[in-house]
Backbone as a ProteinNet text record, in pm:
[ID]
protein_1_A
[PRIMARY]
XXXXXXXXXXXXXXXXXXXXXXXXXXXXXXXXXXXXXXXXXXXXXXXXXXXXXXXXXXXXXXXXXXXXXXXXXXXX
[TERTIARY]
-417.1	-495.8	-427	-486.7	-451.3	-423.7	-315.8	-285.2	-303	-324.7	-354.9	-301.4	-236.7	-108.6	-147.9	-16.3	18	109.8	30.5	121.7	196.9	293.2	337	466	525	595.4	737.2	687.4	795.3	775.6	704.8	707.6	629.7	674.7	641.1	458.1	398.5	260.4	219.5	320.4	311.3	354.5	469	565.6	423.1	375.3	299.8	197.6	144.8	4.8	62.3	180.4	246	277.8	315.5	328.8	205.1	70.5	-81.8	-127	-108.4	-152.7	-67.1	60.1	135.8	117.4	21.6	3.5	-180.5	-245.8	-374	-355.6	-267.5	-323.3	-174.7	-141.7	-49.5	42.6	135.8	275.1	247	212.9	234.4	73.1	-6.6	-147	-118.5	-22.3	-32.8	130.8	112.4	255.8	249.1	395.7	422.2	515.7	472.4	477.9	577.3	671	769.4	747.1	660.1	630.6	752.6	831.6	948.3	1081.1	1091.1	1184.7	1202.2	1039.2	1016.8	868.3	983	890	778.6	895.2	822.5	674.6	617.9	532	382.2	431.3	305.8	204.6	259.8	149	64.9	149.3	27.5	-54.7	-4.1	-108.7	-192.3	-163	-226.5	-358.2	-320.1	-378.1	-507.6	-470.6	-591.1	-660.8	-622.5	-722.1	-687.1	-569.5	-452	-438.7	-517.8	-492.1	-378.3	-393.3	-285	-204.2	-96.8	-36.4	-65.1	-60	-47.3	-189.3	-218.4	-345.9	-302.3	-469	-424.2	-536.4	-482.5	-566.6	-578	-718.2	-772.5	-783.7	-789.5	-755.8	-880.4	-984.6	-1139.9	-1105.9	-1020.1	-978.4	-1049.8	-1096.8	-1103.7	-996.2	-1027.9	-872.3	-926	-820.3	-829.9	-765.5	-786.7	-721	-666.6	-557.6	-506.1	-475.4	-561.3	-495.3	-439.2	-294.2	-306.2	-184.6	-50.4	98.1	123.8	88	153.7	-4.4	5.5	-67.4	13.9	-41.4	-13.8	40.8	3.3	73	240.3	232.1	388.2	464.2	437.5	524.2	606.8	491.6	544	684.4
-1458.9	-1347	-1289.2	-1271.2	-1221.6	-1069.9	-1003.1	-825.3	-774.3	-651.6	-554.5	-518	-471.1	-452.6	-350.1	-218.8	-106.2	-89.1	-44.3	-42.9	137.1	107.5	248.9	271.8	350.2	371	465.9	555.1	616.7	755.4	801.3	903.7	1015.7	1116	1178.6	1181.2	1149.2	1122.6	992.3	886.2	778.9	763.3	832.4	786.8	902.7	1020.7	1045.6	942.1	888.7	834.2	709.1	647.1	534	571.4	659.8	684.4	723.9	754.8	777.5	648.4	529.5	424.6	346	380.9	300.1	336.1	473.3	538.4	487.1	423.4	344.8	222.8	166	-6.2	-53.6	-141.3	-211	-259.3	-243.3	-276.1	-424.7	-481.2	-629.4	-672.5	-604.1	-588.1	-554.9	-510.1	-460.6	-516.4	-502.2	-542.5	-390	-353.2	-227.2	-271.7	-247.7	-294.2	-178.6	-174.8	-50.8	-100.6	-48.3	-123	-39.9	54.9	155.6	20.7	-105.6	-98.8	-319.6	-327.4	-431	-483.1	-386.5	-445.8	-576.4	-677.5	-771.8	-803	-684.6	-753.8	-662.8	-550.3	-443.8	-553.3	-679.7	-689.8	-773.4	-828.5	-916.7	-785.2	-615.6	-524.8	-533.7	-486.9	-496.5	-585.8	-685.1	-833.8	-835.3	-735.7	-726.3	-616.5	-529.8	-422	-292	-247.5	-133.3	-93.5	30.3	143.1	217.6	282.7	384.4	339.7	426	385.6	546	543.4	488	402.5	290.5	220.8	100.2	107	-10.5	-110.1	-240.6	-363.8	-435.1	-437.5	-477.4	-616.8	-669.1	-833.5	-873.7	-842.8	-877.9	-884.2	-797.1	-785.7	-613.7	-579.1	-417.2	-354.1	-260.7	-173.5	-70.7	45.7	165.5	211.1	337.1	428.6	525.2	597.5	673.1	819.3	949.3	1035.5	1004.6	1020.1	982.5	1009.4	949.1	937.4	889.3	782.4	751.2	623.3	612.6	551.5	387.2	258.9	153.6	138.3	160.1	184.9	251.9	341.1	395.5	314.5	204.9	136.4	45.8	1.4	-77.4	-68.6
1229.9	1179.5	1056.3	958.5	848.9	867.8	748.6	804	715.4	706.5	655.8	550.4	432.8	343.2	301.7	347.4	296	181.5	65.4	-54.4	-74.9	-124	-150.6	-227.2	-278.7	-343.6	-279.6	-184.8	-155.1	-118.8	-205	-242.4	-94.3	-100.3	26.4	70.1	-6.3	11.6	90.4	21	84.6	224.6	224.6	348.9	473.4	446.8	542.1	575.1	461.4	472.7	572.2	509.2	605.9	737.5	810.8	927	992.2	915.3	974.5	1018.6	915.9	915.6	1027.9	1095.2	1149.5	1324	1304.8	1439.7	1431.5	1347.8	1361.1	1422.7	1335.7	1329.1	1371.1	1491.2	1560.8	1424.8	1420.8	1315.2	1303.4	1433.9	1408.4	1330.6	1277.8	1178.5	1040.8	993.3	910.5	820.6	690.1	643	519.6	580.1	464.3	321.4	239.6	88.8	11.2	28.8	-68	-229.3	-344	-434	-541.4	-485.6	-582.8	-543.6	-461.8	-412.7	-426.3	-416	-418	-504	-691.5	-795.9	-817.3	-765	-785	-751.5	-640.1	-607.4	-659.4	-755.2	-827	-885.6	-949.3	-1050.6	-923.2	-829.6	-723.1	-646.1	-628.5	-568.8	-650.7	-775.7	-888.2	-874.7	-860.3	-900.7	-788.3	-676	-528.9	-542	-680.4	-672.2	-681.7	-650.3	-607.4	-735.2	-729	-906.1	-882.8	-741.3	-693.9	-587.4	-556.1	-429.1	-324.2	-221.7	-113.7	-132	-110.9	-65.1	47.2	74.6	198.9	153.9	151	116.9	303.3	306.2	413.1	422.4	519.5	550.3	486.7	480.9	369.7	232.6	208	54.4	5.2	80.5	27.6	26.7	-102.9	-108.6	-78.3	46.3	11.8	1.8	-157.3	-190.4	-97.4	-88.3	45.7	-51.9	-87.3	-175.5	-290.7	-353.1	-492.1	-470.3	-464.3	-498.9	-646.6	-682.4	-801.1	-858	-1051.1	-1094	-1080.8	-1059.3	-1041.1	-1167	-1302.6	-1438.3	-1416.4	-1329.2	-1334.4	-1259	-1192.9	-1124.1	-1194.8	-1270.8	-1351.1	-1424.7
[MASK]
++++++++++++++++++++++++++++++++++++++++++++++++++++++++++++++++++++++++++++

């Protein structure tokens, strides 16, 4: 089964939205994405749709936006 991917940066918006999402959807569903920590992988969020962070890219390929922590431009 394919999982879920929580993108985020860090930032205290994220880390709530990440502990909302971690009290939804079984840990072993979902993969959490530190994008402040593990650059390499902005331009592939990027690349699925992810303007902002906190978002969650759904195993379909929908992204959702989670509030507004940081622009996918500032990660860079």
């Amino acid at each position: 089964m394919k999982k879920a991917v929580f993108y985020h940066a860090g930032c205290p918006v994220c880390v709530s939205a990440e502990q909302d999402i971690l009290n939804i959807i079984p840990k072993d569903r979902v993969e959490v994405v530190h994008l402040g920590i593990d650059t390499t992988k902005v331009q592939y969020a990027e690349d699925q749709g992810v303007q902002s962070v906190p978002a969650l890219v759904m195993p379909n390929g929908n992204v959702l936006h989670i509030n507004f922590g940081a622009a996918i431009e500032d990660l860079k």
